[in-house]
C-alpha positions in Angstrom: 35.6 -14.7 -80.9 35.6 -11.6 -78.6 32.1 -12.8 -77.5 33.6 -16.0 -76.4 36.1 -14.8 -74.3 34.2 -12.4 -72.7 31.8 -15.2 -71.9 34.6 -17.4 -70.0 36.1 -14.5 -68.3 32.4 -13.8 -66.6 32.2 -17.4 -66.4 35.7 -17.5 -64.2 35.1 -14.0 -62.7 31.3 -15.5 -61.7 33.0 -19.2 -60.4 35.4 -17.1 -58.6 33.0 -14.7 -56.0 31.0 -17.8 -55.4 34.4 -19.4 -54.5 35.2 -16.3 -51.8 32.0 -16.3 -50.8 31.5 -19.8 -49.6 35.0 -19.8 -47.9 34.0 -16.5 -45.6 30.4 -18.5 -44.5 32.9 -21.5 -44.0 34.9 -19.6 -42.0 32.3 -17.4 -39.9 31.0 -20.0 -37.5 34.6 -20.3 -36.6 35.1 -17.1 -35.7 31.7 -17.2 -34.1 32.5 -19.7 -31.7 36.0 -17.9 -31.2 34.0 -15.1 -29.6 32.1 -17.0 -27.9 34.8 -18.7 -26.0 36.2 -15.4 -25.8 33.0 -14.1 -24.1 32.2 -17.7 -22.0 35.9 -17.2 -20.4 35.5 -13.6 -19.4 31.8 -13.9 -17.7 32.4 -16.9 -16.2 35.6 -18.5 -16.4 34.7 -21.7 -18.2 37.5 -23.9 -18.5 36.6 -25.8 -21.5 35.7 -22.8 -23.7 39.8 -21.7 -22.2 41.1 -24.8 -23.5 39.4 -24.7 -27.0 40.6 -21.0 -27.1 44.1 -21.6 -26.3 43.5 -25.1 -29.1 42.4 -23.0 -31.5 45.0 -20.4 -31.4 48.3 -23.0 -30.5 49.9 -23.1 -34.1 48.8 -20.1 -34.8 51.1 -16.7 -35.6 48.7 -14.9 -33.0 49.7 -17.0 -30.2 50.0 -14.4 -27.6 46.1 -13.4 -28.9 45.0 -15.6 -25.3 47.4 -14.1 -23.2 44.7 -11.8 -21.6 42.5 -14.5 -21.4 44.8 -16.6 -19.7 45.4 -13.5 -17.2 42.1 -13.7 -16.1 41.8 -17.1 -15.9 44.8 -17.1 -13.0 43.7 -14.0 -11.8 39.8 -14.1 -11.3 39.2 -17.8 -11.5 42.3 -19.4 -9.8 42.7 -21.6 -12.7 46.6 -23.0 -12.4 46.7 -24.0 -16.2 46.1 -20.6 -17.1 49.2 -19.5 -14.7 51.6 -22.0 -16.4 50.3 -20.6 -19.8 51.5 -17.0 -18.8 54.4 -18.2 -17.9 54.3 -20.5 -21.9 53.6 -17.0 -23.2 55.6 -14.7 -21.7 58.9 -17.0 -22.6 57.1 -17.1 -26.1 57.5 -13.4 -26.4 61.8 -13.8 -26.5 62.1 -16.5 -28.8 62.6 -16.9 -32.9 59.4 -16.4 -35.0 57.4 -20.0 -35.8 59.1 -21.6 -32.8 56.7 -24.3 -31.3 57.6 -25.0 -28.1 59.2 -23.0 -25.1 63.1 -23.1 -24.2 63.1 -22.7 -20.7 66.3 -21.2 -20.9 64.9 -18.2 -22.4 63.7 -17.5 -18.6 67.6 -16.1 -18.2 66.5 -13.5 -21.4 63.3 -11.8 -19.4 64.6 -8.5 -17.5 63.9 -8.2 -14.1 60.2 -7.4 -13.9 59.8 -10.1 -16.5 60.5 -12.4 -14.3 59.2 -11.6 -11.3 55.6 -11.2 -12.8 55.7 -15.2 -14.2 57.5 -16.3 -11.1 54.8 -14.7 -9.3 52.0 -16.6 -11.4 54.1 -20.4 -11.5 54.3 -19.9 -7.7 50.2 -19.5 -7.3 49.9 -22.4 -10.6 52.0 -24.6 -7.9 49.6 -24.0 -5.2 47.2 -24.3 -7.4 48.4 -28.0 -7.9 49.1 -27.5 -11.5 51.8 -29.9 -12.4 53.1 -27.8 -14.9 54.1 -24.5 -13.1 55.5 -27.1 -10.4 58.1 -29.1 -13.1 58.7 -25.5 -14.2 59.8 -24.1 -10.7 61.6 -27.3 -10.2 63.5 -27.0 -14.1 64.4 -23.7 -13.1 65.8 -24.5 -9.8 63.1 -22.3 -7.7 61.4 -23.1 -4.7 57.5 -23.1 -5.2 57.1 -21.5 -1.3 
């Protein structure tokens, strides 16, 4: 009887580790391409490993995880997406844990340095042509000049 149970607790104990084991080789190529987005967008500012990191990490808790990435993106690569998505992330930073999108009127919550820094990247996103910074400006009642 002992001999039994012993056997199915190996059995589940056995069934178990192959279980965790397969999930962490399921889950390594993600994290391998995660770093290589990571990696493509700080060498040489490629736009579409950007996009699948800022994809990847959208409903996520660690949302704030591109924020450097989208930094550099404005900032060495003139890329006007990356500017509005400061902006996305910087609001994100004032509002209720598992919120999904951004309440503009949280702008009104940033202190005074807050907002001058995403002003300053929605104004170069608008020259930049990028439609979202502009309908930002525009929602917030602020000149893109």
């Amino acid at each position: 009887m002992k001999i039994k149970h012993l056997n199915k607790t190996a059995l589940i104990l056995f069934l178990f580790f192959i279980c965790c084991s397969k999930e962490k080789e399921q889950n390594k190529p993600k994290d391998i391409s995660i770093e290589k987005y990571k990696k493509e967008i700080l060498m040489n500012g490629n736009i579409d490993a950007y996009k699948q990191l800022t994809l990847y990490y959208l409903n996520s808790p660690f949302r704030n995880e591109t924020l450097p990435y989208s930094i550099v993106m404005a900032d060495k690569y003139n890329n006007g997406d990356a500017c509005h998505e400061i902006f996305v992330q910087i609001i994100g930073l004032k509002q209720a844990p598992g919120t999904q999108h951004y309440d503009l009127s949280l702008f009104n919550k940033l202190n005074k340095g807050e907002k001058e820094y995403v002003l300053f990247y929605l104004k170069k996103g608008a020259k930049l042509k990028d439609i979202g910074c502009i309908v930002a400006l525009r929602d917030l009642g602020i000149s893109d000049k």
